[in-house]
N, C-alpha and C positions, 0 to 999 in steps of 0.2 A: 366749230366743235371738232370737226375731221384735222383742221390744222394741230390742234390740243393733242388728238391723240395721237399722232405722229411727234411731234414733239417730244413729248413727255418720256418712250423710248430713248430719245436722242441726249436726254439731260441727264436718264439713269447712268445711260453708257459713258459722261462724261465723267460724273461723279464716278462710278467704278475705274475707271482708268485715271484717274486721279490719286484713289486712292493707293491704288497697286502702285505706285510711282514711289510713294510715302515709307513707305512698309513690305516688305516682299511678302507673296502669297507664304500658305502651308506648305503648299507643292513644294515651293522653291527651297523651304529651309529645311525640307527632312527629306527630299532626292537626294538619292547615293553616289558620293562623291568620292574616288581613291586619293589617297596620299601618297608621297612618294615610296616609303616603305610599303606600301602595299595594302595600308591598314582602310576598312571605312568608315568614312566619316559622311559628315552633310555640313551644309551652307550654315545651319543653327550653332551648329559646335564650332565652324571655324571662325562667325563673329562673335561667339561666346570669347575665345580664344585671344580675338582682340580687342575685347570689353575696353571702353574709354581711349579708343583711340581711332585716328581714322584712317578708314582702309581704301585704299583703290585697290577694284578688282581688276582686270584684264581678261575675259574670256579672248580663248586664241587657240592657233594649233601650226602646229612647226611646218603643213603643209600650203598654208593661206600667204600666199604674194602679197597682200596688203598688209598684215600680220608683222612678216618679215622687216617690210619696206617702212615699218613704224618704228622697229628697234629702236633707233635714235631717240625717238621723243621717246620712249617710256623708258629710256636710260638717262634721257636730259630731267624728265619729272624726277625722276628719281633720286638723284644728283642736290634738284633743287629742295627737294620736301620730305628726304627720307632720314629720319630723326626719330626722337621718341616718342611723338606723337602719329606718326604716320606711317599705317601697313602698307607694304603690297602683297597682294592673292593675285596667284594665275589659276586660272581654272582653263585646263586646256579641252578643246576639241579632237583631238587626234584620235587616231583609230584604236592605235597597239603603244600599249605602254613604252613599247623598244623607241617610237619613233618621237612620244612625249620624251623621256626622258633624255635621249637624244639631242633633240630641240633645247629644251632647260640647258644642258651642257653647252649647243655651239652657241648659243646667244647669250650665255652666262647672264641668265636673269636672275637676281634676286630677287629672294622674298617666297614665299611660302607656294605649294605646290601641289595643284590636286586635279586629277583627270574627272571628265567627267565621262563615265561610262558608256554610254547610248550617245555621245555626240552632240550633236548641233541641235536633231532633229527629235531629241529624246526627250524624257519625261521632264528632264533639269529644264531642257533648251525653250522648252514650249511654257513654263511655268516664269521665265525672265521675257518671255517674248521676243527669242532669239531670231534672227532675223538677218546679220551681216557682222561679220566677225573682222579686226579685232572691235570688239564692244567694252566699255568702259562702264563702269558704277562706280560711284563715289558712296561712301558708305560715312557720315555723322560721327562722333563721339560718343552719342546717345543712341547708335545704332538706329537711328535715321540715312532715308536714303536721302542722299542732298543732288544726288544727278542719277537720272536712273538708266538714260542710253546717251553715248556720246560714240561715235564710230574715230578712225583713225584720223579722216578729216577735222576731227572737233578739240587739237590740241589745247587751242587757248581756253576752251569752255570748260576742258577736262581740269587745265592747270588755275583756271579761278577758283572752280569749285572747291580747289582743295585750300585756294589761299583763305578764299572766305569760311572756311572753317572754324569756329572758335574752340 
């Protein structure tokens, strides 16, 4: 019986983290998120935005060495899958807007642009289970999530995710 009740914790917490993988929390889609103009938005509106199509996000920040040292591959993904079916979203880390938009410029990333206010550590970062940046999502056509953390090391898992997209 003692073995059950210790259990049974451990199956809730599987199924809840399952699920969150599926589907982004509340948190996640109505934290405030700035756009390059200035304007606020949130996570809800910007995959409203890309209804029917599929998005790779990029959480990142101009100041992160591994961030940097990834360029290549999310300009080689980009290269390979970026069409009309396929967004990219950065949602940056950085402190001061001067240093985001900075950033955007020398790396000349394309594709859509939004700071996220409070950082890593903030209300955004704690609701995706932020944890080591740059971080990857793969975002569905049905606004499924189809990968929900891949880090810089996880090129190939990032670049399947988006072939097997239908």
């Amino acid at each position: 019986m003692k073995k059950l009740f210790y259990l049974l914790p451990l199956i809730l917490l599987c199924i809840s983290c399952s699920n969150a993988q599926n589907k982004f929390s509340d948190q996640a889609l109505s934290s405030k998120l700035i756009s390059v103009d200035g304007n606020s938005t949130n996570l809800q509106s910007i995959l409203k935005k890309h209804k029917g199509k599929a998005i790779v996000i990029e959480v990142w920040a101009s100041w992160c060495s591994d961030c940097v040292k990834n360029m290549p591959n999310i300009k080689k993904l980009q290269s390979t899958h970026i069409n009309n079916d396929t967004d990219f979203v950065f949602l940056s880390c950085d402190k001061t807007t001067e240093a985001w938009t900075k950033g955007i410029e020398k790396h000349e990333l394309k594709g859509d642009h939004y700071l996220i206010p409070d950082g890593m550590k903030g209300v955004f970062g704690k609701s995706i289970n932020l944890d080591w940046i740059p971080r990857y999502i793969i975002v569905d056509k049905k606004g499924n999530i189809a990968l929900y953390k891949a880090i810089e090391t996880d090129y190939d898992k990032v670049n399947d995710a988006i072939k097997n997209i239908k």
